[in-house]
C-alpha positions as CSV (number, residue, x, y, z in Angstrom):
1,X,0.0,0.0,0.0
2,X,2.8,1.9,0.9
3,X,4.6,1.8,-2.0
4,X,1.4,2.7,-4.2
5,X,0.5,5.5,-2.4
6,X,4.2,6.8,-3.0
7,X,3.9,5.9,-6.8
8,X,0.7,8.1,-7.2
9,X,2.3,11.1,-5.4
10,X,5.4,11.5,-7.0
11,X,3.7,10.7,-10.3
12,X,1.4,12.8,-10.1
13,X,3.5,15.7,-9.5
14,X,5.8,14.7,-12.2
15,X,2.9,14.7,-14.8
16,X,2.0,18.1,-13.6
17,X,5.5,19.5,-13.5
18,X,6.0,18.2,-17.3
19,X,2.0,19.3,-18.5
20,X,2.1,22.7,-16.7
21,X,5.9,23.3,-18.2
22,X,4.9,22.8,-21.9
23,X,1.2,24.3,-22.1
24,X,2.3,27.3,-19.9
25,X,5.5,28.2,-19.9
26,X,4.7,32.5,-19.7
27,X,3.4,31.6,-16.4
28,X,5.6,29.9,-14.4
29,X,7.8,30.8,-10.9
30,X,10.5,29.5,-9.0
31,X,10.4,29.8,-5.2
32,X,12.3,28.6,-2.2
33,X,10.4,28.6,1.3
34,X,13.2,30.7,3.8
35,X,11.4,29.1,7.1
36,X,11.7,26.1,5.6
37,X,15.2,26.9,4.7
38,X,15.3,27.3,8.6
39,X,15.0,23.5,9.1
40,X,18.3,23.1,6.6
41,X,16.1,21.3,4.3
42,X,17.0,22.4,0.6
43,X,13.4,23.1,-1.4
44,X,12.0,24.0,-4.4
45,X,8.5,24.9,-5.5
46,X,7.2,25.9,-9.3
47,X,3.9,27.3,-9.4
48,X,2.0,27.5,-12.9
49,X,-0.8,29.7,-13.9
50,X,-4.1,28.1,-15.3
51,X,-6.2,31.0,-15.7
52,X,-6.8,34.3,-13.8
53,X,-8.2,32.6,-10.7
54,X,-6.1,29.1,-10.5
55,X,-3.0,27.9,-10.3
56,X,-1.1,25.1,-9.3
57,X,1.8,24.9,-7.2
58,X,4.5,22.1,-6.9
59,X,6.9,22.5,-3.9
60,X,9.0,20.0,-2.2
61,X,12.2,19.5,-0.2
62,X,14.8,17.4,0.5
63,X,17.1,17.2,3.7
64,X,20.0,14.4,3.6
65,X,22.2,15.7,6.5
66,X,23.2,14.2,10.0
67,X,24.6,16.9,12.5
68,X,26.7,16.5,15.4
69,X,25.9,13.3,17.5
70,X,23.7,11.9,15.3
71,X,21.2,14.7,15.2
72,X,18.9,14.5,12.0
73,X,15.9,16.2,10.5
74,X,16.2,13.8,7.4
75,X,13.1,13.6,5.3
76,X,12.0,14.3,1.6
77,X,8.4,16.0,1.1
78,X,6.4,16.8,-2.2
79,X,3.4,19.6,-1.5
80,X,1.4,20.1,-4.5
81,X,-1.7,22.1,-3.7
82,X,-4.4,23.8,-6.2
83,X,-5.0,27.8,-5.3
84,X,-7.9,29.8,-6.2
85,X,-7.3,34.0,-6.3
86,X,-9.6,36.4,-4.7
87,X,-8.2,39.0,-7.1
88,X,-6.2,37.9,-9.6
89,X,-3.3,34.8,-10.2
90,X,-0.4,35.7,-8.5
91,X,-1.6,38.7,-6.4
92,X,-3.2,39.4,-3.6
93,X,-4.9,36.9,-0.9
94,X,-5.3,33.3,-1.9
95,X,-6.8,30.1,-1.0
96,X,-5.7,26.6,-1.7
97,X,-6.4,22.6,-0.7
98,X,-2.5,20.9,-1.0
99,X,-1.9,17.7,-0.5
100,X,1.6,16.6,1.5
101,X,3.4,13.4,1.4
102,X,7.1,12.2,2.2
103,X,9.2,9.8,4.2
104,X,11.3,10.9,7.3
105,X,14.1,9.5,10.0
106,X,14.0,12.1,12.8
107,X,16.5,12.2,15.7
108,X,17.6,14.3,18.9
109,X,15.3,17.5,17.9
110,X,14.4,18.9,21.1
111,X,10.5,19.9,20.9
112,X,9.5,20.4,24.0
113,X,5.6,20.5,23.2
114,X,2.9,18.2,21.5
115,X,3.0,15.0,20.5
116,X,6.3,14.8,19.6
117,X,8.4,15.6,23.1
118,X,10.2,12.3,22.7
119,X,12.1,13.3,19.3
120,X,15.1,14.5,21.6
121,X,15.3,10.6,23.6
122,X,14.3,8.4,20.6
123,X,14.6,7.7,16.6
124,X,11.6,8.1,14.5
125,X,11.4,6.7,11.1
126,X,8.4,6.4,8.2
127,X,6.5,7.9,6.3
128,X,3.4,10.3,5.9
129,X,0.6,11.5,3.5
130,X,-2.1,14.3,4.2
131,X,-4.0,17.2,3.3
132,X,-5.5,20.7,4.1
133,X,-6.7,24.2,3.5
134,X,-4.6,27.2,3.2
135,X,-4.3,30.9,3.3
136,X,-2.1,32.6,2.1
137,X,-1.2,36.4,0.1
138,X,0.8,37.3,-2.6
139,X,3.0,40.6,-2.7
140,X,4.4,41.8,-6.3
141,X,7.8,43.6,-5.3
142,X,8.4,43.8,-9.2
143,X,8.2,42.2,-13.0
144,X,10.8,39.6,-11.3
145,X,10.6,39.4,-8.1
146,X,7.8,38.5,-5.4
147,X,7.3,37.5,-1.8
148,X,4.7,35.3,-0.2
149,X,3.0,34.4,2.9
150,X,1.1,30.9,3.9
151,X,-0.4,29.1,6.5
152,X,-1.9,25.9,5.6
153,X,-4.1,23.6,8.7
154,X,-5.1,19.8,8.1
155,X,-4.7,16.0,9.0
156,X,-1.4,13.8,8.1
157,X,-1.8,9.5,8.8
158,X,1.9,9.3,10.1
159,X,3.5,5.4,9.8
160,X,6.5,5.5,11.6
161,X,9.1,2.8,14.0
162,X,10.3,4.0,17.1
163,X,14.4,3.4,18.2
164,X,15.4,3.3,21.5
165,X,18.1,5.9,20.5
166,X,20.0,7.7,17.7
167,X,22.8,5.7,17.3
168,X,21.7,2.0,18.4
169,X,19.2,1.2,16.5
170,X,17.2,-1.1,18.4
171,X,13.5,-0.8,17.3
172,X,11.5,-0.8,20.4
173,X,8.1,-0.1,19.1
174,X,5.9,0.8,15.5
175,X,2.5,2.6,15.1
176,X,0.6,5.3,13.3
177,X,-0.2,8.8,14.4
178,X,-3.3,10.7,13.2
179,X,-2.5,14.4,13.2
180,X,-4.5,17.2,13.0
181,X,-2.7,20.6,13.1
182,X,-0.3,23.2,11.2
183,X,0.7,21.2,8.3
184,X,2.7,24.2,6.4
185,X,4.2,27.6,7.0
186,X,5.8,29.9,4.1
187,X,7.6,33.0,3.6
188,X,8.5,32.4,0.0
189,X,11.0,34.6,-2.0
190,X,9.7,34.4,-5.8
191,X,10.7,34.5,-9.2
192,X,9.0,34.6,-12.4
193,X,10.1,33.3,-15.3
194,X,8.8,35.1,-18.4
């Protein structure tokens, strides 16, 4: 199931990125996602325009590193989401329903809060698929260059196996998490190609 589900997701954004890049290639921009950046995840989104209400935006990111100790925050992600304009594409406030999926292994982050306070004590690895509503606005800086601003809320089915600690390795323990929360934050520096 597993496997399938990770098929259609990164198939489907792949048939998007290809469609989108050939029927509208006047409408398309590059971002990066600075909080994200934050994590020292690497990402990438194109979004392409549809019409003068719609577009579609295809984001993900990819984090491969280990820190000192064994700390990691590695995980890949692909975030395509569908966004109706208030105004017009591209400007203004926004509304969108994205859809999130990935695969993580997640050790020694201190999060003192929620449901994951253990993070800092044990080793998390799996994977995760979701979905949810965002908000989010547009500022045009210039013909170039753009900013944006998101905040998306929803539910991710998390698979994951628990490790007693970073380095070891012994599994101690598997299950699923059902999360309902923040699912996506932005501040996205933009730019359009033309």
């Amino acid at each position: 199931m597993y496997k399938v589900l990770k098929f259609l997701i990164l198939g489907s954004t792949l048939l998007g990125l290809t469609s989108s890049l050939t029927t509208y290639a006047q409408n398309i921009s590059l971002k990066t996602n600075v909080l994200y950046m934050g994590t020292t995840t690497p990402n990438l989104g194109m979004e392409f325009k549809l019409n003068d209400k719609w577009t579609v935006d295809l984001s993900g990111g990819y984090n491969p590193f280990s820190f000192h100790e064994n700390r990691k925050f590695k995980h890949w992600v692909v975030m395509p989401e569908l966004r109706f304009w208030t105004c017009e594409s591209f400007s203004g406030h926004f509304l969108g329903l994205h859809l999130i999926g990935g695969e993580y292994n997640v050790s020694d982050i201190n999060l003192p809060v929620g449901r994951f306070k253990d993070l800092k004590d044990f080793r998390y690895q799996g994977w995760g698929i979701g979905g949810g509503l965002t908000y989010g606005y547009h500022w045009v800086i210039n013909r170039r260059f753009n900013l944006e601003a998101s905040i998306s809320a929803g539910y991710a089915y998390l698979d994951y196996e628990k490790f007693k600690c970073a380095k070891c390795g012994e599994k101690i323990g598997e299950g699923t998490n059902n999360y309902f929360g923040l699912t996506k934050a932005t501040v996205s520096l933009i730019y359009f190609i033309k």
